[in-house]
N, CA, C and O of each residue as an XYZ file, in Angstrom:
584
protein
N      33.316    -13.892     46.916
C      33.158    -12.490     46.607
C      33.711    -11.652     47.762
O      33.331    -11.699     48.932
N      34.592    -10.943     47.286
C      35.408     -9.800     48.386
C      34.101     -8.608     48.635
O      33.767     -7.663     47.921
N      33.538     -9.101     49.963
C      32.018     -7.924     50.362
C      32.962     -6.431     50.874
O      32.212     -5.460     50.972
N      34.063     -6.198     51.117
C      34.737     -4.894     51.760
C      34.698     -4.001     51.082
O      34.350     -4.244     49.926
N      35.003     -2.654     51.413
C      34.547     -1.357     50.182
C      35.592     -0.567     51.352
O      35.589     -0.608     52.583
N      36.681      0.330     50.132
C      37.775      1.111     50.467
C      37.373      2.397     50.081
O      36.592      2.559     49.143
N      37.965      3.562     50.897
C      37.840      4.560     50.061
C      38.971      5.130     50.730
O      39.125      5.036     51.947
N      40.062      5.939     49.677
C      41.433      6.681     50.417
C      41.342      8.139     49.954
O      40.689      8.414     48.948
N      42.043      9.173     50.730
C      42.163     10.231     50.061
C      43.634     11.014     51.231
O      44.243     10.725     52.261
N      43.590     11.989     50.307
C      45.088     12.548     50.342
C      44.382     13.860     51.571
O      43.359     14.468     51.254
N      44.970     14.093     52.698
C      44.838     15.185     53.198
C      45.863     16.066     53.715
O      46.826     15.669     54.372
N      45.599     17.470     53.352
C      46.687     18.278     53.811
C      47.041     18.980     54.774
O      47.357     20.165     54.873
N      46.946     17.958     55.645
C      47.080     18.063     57.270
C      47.756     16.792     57.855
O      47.711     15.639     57.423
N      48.531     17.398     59.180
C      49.427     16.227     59.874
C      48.003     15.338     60.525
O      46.857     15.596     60.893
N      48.984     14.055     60.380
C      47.790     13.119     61.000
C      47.020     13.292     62.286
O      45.882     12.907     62.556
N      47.805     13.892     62.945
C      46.967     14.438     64.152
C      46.194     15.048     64.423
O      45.446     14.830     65.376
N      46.112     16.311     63.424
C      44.964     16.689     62.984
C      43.743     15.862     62.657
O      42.772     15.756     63.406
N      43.807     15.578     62.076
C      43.051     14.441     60.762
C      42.590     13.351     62.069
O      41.395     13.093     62.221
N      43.441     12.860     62.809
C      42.698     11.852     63.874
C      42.030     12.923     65.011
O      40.944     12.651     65.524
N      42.433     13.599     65.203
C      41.513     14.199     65.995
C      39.831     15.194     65.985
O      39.036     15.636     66.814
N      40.030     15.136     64.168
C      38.908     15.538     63.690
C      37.629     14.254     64.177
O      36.506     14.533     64.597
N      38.107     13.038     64.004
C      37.591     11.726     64.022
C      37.528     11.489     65.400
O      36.844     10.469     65.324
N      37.659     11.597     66.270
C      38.121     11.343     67.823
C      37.408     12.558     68.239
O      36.971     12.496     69.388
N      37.231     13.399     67.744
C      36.632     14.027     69.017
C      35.246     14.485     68.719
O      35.211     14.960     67.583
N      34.027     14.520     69.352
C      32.656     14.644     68.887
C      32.445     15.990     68.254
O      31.885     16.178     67.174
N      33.009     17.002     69.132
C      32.508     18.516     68.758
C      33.410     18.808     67.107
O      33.060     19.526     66.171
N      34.630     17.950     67.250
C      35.172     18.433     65.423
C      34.605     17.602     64.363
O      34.533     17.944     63.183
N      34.265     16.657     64.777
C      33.332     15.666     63.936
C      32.024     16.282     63.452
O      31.392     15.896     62.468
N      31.632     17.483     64.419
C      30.290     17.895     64.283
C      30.291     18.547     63.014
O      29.283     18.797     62.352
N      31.336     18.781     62.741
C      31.872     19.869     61.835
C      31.659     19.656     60.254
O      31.640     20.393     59.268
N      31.520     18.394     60.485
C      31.554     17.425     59.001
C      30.697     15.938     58.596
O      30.179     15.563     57.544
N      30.812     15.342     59.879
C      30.003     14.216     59.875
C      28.687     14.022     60.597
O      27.666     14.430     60.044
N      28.628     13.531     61.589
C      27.320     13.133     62.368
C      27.366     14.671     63.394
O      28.403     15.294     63.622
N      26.081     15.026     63.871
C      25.751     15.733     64.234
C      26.297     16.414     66.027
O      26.419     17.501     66.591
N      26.478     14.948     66.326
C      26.956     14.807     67.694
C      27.239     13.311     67.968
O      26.740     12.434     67.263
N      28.215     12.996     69.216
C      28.603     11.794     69.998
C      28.749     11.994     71.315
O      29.118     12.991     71.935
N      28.191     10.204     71.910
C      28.230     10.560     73.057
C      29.407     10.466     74.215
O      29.373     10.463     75.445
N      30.355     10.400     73.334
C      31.989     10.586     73.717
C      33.163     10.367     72.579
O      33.244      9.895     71.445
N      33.880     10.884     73.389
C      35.433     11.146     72.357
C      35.324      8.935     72.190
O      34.691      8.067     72.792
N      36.493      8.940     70.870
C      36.574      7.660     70.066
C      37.685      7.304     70.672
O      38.784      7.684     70.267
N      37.494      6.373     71.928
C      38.440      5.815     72.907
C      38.135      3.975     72.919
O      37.049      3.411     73.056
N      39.459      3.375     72.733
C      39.160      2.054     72.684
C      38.450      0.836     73.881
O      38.928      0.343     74.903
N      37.800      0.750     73.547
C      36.768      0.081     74.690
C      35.292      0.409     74.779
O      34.364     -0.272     75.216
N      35.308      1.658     74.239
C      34.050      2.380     74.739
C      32.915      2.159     73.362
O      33.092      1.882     72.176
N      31.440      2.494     74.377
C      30.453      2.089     73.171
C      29.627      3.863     73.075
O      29.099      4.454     74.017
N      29.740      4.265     71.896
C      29.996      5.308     71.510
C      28.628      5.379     70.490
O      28.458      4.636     69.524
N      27.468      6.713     71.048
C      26.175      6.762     69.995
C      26.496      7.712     69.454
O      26.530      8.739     70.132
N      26.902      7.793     67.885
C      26.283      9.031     66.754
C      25.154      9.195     66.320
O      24.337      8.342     65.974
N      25.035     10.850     66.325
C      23.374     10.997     65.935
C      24.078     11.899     64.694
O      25.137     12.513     64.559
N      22.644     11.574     63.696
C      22.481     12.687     62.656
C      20.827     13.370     63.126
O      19.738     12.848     63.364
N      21.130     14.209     63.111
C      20.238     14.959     63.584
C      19.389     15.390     62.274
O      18.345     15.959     62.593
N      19.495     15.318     61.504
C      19.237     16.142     60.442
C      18.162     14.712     59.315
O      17.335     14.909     58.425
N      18.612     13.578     59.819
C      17.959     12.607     59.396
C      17.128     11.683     60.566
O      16.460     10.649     60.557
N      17.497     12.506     61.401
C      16.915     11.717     62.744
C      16.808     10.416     63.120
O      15.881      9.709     63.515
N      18.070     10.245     62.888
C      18.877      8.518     63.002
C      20.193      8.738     64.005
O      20.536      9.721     64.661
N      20.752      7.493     63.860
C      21.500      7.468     65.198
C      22.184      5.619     64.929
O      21.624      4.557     64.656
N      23.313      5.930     65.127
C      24.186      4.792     65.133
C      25.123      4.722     66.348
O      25.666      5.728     66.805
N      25.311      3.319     66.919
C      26.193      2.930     67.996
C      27.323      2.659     67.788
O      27.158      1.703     67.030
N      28.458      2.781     67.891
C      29.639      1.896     67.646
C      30.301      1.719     68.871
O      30.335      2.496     69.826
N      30.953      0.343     68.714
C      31.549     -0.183     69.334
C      33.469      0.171     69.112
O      34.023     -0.327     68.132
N      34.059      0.793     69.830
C      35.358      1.123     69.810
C      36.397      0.343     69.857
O      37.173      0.428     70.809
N      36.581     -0.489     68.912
C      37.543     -1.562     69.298
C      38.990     -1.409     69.430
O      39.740     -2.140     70.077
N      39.209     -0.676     68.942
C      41.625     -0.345     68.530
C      41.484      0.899     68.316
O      40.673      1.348     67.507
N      42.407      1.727     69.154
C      42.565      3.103     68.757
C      43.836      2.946     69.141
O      44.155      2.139     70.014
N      44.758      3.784     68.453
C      45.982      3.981     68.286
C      46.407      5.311     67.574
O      46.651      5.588     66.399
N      46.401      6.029     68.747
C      46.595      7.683     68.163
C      46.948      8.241     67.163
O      48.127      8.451     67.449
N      46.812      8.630     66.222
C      47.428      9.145     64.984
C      47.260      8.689     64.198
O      47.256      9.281     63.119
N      47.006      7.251     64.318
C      47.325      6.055     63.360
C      46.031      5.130     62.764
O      45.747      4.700     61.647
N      45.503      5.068     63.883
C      44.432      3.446     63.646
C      42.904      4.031     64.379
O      43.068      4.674     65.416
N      41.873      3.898     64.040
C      40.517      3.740     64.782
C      39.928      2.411     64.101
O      39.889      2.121     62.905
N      39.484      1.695     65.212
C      38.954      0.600     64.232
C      37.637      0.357     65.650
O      37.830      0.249     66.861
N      36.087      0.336     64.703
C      35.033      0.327     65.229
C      33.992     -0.736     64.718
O      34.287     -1.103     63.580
N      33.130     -1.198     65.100
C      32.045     -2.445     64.527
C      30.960     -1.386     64.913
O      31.091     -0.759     65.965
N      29.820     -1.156     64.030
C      28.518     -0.924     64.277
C      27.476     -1.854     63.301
O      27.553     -2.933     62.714
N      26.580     -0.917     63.460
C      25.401     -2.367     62.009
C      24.673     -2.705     63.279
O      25.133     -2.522     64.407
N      23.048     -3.409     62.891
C      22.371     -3.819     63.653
C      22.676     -5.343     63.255
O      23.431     -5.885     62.449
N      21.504     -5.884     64.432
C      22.066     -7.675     64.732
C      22.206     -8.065     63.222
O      21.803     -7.423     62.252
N      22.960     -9.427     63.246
C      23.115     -9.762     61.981
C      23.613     -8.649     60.503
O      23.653     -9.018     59.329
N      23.950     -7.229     61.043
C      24.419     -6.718     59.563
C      25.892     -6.179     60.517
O      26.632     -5.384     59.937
N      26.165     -6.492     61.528
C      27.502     -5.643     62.243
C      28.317     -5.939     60.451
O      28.195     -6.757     59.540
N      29.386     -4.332     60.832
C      30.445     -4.639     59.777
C      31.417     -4.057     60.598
O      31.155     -3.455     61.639
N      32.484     -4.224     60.159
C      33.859     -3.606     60.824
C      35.067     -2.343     60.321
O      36.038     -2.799     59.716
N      35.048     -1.281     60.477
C      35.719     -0.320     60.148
C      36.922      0.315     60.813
O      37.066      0.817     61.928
N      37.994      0.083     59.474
C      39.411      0.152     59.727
C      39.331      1.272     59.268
O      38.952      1.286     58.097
N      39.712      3.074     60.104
C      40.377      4.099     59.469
C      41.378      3.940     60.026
O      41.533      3.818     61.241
N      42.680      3.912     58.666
C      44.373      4.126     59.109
C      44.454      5.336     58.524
O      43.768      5.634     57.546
N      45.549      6.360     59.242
C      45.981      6.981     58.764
C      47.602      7.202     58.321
O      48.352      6.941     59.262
N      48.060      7.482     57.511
C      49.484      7.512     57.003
C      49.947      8.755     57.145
O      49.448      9.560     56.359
N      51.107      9.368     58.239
C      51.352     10.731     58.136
C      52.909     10.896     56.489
O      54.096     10.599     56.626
N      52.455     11.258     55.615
C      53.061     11.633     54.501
C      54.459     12.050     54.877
O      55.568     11.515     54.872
N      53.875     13.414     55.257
C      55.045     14.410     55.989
C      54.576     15.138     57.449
O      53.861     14.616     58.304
N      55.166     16.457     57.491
C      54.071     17.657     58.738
C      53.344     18.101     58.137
O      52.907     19.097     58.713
N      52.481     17.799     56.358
C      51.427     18.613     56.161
C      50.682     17.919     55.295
O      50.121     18.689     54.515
N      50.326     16.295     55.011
C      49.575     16.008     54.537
C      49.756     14.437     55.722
O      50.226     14.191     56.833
N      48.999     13.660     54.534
C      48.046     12.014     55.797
C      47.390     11.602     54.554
O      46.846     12.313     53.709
N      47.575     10.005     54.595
C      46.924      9.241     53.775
C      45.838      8.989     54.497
O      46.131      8.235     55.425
N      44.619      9.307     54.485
C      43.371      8.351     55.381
C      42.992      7.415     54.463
O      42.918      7.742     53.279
N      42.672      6.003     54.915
C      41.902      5.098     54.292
C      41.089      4.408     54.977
O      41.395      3.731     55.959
N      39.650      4.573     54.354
C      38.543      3.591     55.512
C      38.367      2.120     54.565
O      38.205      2.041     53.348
N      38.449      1.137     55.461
C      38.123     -0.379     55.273
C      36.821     -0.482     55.801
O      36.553      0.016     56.894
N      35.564     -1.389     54.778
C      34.651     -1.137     55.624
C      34.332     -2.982     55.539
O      33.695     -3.320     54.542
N      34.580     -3.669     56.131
C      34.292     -5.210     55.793
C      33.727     -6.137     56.765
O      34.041     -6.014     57.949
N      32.731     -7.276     56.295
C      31.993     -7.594     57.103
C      30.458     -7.630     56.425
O      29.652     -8.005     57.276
N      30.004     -7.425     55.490
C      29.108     -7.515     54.518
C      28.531     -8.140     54.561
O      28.738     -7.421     53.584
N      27.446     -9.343     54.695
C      26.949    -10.131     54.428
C      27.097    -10.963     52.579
O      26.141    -10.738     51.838
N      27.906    -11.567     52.185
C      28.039    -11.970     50.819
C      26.741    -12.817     50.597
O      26.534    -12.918     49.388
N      25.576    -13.608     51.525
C      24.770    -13.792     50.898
C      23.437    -12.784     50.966
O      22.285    -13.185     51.130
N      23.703    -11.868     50.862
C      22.735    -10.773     51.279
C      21.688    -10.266     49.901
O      22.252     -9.360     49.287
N      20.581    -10.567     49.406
C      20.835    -10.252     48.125
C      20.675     -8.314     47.770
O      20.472     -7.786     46.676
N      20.811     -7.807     48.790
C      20.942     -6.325     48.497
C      22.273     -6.250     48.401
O      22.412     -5.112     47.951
N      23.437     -6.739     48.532
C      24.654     -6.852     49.046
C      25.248     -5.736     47.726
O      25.925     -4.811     48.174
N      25.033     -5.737     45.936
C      25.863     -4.732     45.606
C      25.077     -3.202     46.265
O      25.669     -2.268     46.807
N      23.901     -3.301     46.062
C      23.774     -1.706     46.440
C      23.992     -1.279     47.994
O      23.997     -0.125     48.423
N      24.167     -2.449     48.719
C      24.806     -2.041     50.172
C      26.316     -1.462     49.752
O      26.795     -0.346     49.954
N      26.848     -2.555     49.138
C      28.389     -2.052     48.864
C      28.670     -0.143     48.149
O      29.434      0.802     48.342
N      27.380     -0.527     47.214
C      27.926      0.815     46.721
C      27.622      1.935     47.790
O      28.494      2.800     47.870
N      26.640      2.052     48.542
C      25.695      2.994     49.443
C      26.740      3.156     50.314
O      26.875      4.328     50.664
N      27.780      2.135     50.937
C      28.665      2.169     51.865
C      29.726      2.958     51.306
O      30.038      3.968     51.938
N      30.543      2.609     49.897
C      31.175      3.604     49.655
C      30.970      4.945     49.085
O      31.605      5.995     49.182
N      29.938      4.617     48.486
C      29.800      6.426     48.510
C      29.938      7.903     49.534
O      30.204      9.095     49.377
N      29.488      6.747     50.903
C      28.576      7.018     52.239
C      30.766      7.401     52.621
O      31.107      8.453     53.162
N      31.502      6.642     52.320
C      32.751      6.747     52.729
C      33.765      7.866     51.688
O      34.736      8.510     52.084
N      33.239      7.850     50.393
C      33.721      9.072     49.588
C      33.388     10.582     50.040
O      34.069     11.591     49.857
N      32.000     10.429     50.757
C      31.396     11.400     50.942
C      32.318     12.055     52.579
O      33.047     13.031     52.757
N      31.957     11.255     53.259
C      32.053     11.463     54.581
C      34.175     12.054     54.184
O      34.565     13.047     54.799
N      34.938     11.514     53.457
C      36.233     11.722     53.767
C      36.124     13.234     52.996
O      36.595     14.211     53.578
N      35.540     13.376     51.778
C      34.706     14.744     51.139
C      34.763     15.581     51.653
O      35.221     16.651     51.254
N      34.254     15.305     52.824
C      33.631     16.323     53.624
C      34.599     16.777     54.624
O      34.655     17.922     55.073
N      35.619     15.459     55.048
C      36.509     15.856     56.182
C      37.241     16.746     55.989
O      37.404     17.804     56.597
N      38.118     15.962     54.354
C      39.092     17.453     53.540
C      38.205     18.722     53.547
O      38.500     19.444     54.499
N      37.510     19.064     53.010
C      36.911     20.019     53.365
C      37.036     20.918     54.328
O      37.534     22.030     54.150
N      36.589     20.492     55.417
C      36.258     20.846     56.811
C      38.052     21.363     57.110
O      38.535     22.446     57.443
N      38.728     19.890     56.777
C      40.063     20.284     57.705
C      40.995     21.785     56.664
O      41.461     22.867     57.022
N      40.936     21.350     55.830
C      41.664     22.073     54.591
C      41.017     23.530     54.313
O      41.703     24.485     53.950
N      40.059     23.576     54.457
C      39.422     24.945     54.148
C      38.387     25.535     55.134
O      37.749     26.580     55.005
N      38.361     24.699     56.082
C      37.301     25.507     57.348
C      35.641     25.219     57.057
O      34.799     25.781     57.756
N      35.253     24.282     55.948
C      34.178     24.584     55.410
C      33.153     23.373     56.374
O      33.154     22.166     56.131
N      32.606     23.814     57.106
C      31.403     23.408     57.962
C      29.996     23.218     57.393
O      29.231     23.110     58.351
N      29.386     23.138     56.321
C      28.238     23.328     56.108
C      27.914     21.971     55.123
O      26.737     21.883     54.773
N      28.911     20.824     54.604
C      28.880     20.440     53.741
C      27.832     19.155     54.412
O      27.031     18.571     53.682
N      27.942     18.906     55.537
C      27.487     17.532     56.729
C      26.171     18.043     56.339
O      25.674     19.154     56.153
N      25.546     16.039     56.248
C      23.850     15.509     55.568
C      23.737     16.596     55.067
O      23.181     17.538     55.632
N      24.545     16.669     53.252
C      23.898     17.192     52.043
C      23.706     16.708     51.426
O      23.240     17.254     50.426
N      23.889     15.170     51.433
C      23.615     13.927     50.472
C      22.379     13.700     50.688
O      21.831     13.737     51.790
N      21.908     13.468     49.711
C      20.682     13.386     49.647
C      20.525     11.647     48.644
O      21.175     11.376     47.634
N      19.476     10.722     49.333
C      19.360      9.110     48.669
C      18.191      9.240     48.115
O      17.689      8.298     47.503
């Protein structure tokens, strides 16, 4: 069983944009987690908080490649998974983003509603980025409600 969960979307912004929304804590604030405790640099072990759910995730920074690649492991012991965002610059005004999220546990027996919770959790979050980048709209971050 393929445990990975994709989600892509079209944005209308140069990739640099678009990676630097992701890379840097204060534009991230804008849309995703609440705060970080540093810019998304390869090597580094990096805490997001949601403030708003009063949780908090670590990641581990594994490949960054400007414009192009962030690739991070978080998950607690035994659930680490691994996340590939590439980005594709189209032209100077759009970017393919696509998040890979793989690493699942396949004998897990929550494993489909992890899968689905993960991509939604990845429809949402890219949702929100277009948003943010494309129209300025800040307010959309933890409106999901489980």
């Amino acid at each position: 069983m393929d445990t990975q969960v994709t989600a892509k979307f079209k944005i209308l912004k140069p990739a640099n944009e678009v990676f630097e929304a992701i890379a840097d804590p204060e534009k991230m604030s804008n849309y995703w987690f609440s705060s970080g405790t540093g810019r998304v640099e390869e090597g580094k072990t990096i805490t997001w908080r949601y403030d708003e759910y009063n949780a908090e995730v670590v990641i581990n920074v594994l490949e960054v490649e400007a414009n192009k690649k962030i690739m991070f492991s978080w998950g607690g012991y035994g659930q680490e998974t691994a996340v590939i965002i590439t980005l594709k610059n189209m032209d100077d005004t759009s970017t393919i983003i696509e998040v890979n999220e793989a690493g699942l546990r396949e004998d897990d027996p929550e494993i489909v509603n992890k899968m689905i919770g993960q991509k939604e959790g990845w429809v949402y979050m890219l949702t929100c980025l277009k948003g943010y980048l494309e129209n300025g709209i800040n307010n959309l971050r933890a409106s999901l409600i489980h």
